[in-house]
C-alpha positions as CSV (number, residue, x, y, z in Angstrom):
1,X,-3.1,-60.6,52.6
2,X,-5.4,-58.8,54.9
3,X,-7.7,-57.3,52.2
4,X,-7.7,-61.5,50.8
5,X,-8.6,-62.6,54.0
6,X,-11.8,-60.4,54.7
7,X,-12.9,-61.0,50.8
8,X,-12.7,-64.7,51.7
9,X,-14.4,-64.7,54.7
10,X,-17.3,-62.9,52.7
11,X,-17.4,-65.8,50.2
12,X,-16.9,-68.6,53.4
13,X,-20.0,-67.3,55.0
14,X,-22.0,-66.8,51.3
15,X,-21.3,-70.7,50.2
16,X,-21.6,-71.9,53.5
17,X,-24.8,-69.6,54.7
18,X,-22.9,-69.3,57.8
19,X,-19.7,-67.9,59.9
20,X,-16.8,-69.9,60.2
21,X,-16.6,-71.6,63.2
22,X,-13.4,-70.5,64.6
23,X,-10.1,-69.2,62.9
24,X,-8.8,-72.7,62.1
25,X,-11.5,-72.9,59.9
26,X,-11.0,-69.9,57.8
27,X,-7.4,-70.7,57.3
28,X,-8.0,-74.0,55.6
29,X,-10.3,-72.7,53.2
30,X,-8.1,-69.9,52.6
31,X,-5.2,-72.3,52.7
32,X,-3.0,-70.4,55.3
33,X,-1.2,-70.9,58.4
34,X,-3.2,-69.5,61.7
35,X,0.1,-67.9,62.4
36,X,-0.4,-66.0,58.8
37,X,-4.1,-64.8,60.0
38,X,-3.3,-63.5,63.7
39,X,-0.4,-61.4,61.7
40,X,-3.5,-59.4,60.6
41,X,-6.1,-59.4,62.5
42,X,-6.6,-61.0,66.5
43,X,-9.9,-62.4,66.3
44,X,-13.0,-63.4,63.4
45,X,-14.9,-60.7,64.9
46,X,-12.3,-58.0,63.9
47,X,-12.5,-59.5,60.0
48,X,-16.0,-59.1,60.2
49,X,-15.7,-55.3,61.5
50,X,-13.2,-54.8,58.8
51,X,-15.7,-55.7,56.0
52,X,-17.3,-52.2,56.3
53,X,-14.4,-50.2,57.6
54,X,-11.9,-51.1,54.9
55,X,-14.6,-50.2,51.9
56,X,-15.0,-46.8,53.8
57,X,-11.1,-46.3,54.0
58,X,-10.8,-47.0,50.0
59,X,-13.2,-44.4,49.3
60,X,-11.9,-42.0,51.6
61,X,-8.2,-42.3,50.5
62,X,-9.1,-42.0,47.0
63,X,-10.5,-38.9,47.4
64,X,-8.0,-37.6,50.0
65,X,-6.1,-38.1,47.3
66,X,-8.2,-36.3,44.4
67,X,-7.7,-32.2,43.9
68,X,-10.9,-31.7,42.1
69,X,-12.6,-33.2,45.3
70,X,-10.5,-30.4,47.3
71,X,-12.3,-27.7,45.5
72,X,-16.1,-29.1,46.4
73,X,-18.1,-27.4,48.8
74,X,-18.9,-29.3,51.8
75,X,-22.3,-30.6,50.4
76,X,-20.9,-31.9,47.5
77,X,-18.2,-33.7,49.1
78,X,-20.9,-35.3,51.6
79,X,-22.9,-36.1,48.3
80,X,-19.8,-37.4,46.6
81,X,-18.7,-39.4,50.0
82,X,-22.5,-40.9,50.0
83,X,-22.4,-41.9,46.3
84,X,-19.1,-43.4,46.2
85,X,-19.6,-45.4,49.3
86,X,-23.2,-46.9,48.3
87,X,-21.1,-47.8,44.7
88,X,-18.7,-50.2,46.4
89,X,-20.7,-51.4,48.5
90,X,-22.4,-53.6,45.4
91,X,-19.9,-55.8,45.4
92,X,-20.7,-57.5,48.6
93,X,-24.4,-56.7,48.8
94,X,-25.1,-60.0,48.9
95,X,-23.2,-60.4,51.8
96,X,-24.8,-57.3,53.8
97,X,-28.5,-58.4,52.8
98,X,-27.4,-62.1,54.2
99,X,-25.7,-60.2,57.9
100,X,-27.7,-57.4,57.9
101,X,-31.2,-59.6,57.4
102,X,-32.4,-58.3,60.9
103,X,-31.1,-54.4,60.9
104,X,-34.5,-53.3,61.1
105,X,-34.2,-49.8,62.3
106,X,-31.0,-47.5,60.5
107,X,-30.5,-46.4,64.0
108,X,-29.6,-49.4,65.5
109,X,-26.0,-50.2,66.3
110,X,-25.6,-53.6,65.0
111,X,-22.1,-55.2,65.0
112,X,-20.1,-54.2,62.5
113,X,-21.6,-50.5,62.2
114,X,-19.6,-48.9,65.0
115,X,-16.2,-49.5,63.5
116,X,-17.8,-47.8,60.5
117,X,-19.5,-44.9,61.7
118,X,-16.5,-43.6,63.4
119,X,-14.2,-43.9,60.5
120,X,-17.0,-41.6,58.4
121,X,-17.1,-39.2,61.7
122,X,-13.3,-38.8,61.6
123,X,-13.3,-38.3,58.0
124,X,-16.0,-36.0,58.0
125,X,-15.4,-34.2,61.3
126,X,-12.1,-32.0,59.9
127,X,-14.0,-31.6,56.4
128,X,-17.0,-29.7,58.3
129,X,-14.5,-27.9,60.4
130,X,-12.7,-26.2,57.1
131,X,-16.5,-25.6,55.9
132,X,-16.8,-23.2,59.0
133,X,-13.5,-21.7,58.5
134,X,-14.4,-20.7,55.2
135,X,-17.9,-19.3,56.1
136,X,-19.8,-22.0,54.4
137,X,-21.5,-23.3,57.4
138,X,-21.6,-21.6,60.8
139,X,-19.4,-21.9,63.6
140,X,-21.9,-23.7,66.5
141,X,-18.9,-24.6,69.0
142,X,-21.9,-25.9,70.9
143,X,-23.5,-28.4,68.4
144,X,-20.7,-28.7,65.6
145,X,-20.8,-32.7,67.5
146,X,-23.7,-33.1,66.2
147,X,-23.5,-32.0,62.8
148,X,-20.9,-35.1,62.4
149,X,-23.1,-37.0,64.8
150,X,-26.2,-36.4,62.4
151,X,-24.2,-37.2,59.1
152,X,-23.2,-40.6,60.5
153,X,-26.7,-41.4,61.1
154,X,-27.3,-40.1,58.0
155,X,-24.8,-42.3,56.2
156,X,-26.4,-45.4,58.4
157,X,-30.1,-44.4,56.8
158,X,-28.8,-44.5,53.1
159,X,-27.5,-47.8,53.6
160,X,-30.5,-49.5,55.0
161,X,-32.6,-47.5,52.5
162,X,-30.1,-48.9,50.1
163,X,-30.7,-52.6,51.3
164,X,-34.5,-52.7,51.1
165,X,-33.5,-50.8,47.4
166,X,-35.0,-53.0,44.6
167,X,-35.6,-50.1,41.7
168,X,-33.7,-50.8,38.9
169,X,-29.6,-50.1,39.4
170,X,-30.8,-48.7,42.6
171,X,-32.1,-45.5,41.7
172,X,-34.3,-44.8,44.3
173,X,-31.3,-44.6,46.8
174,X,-29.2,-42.3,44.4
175,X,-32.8,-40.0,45.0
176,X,-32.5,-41.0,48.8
177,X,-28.7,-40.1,49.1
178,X,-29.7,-36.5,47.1
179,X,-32.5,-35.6,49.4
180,X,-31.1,-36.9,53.3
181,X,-27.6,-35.3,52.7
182,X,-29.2,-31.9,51.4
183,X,-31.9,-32.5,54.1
184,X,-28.7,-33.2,56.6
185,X,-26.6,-30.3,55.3
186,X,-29.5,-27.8,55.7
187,X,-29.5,-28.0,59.3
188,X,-25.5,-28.4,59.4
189,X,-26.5,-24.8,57.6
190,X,-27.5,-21.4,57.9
191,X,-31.5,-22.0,58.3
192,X,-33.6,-24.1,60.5
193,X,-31.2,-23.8,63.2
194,X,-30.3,-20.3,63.2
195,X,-33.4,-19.3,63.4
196,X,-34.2,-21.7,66.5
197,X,-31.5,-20.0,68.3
198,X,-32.0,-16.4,67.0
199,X,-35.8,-16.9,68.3
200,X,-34.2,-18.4,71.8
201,X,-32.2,-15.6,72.3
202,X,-35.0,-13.5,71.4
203,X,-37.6,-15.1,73.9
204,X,-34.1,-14.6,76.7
205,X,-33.7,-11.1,75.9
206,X,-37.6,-10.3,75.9
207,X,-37.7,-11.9,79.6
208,X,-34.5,-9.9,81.0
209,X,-36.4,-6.7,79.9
């Protein structure tokens, strides 16, 4: 019932090019008690943060779930993660180009984005952190916040590339997903970094001379 409800509050708000007004209104059109609805949810605005989150959650239990996806290195779990997300998120495009009409800049946190970021951040956090254990990225105890931190804005600037998207079966954001996460993943990496730091501590130890 909870999945039903948030897929009919998509198609209340596409036929009627507007929010229901309250919960009483929902409920008729779906034709359930109000009693039924606060079983699942306390408010409208928690169906509408649930729109993102639960697509999120599908993709990430599936590949929870999936052993080949165990054996990926972490960039091409972040690629898959990307790929898989955009995909089921066509279903309700519609939708997002409709409440997202005035996300101008990816960065923004507009409502309904918050919920979702920090779903992908706790998927993603204990992902990176096995990476580092296995030597495929390094260990920054310092920054490894905001290698999460910069794959959630990350996942925010496919999406909003993905909405302005009108190539043909959206290729142009497959090409956007492939060059922002290897983009991403080269500073979660062993390059531009490093070599900030290694020239940092150069710079100290040339001064304590």
């Amino acid at each position: 019932m909870k999945n039903q409800i948030v897929s009919e509050y998509v198609k209340y708000c596409l036929k009627m090019g507007q929010a229901p007004a309250n919960v009483f209104q929902l409920c008729e059109h779906l034709g359930i008690a109000e009693t039924e609805f606060y079983h699942h949810f306390g408010s409208l605005e928690k169906v509408e943060e649930s729109i993102l989150l639960i697509r999120w959650q599908e993709v990430a239990e599936k590949f929870a779930q999936d052993e080949q996806f165990a054996t990926f290195g972490i960039t091409e779990k972040m690629l898959t993660l990307h790929f898989a997300f955009i995909e089921s998120l066509r279903e309700i495009r519609s939708y997002l180009l409709w409440k997202l009409k005035d996300w101008k800049n990816p960065m923004d946190q507009m409502k309904g984005l918050m919920s979702l970021r920090q779903a992908f951040q706790d998927t993603v956090s204990p992902m990176l952190s096995a990476a580092s254990n296995l030597g495929e990225i390094p260990d920054r105890k310092v920054i490894s916040k905001l290698n999460v931190e910069a794959l959630g804005m990350n996942l925010a600037f496919v999406m909003h590339f993905w909405l302005k998207d009108d190539s043909a079966d959206f290729e142009r954001t497959d090409a956007c997903i492939e060059k922002s996460v290897q983009l991403t993943m080269d500073f979660v990496g062993r390059n531009a970094v490093d070599k900030l730091f290694d020239f940092g501590k150069f710079l100290i130890q040339g001064f304590q001379r």
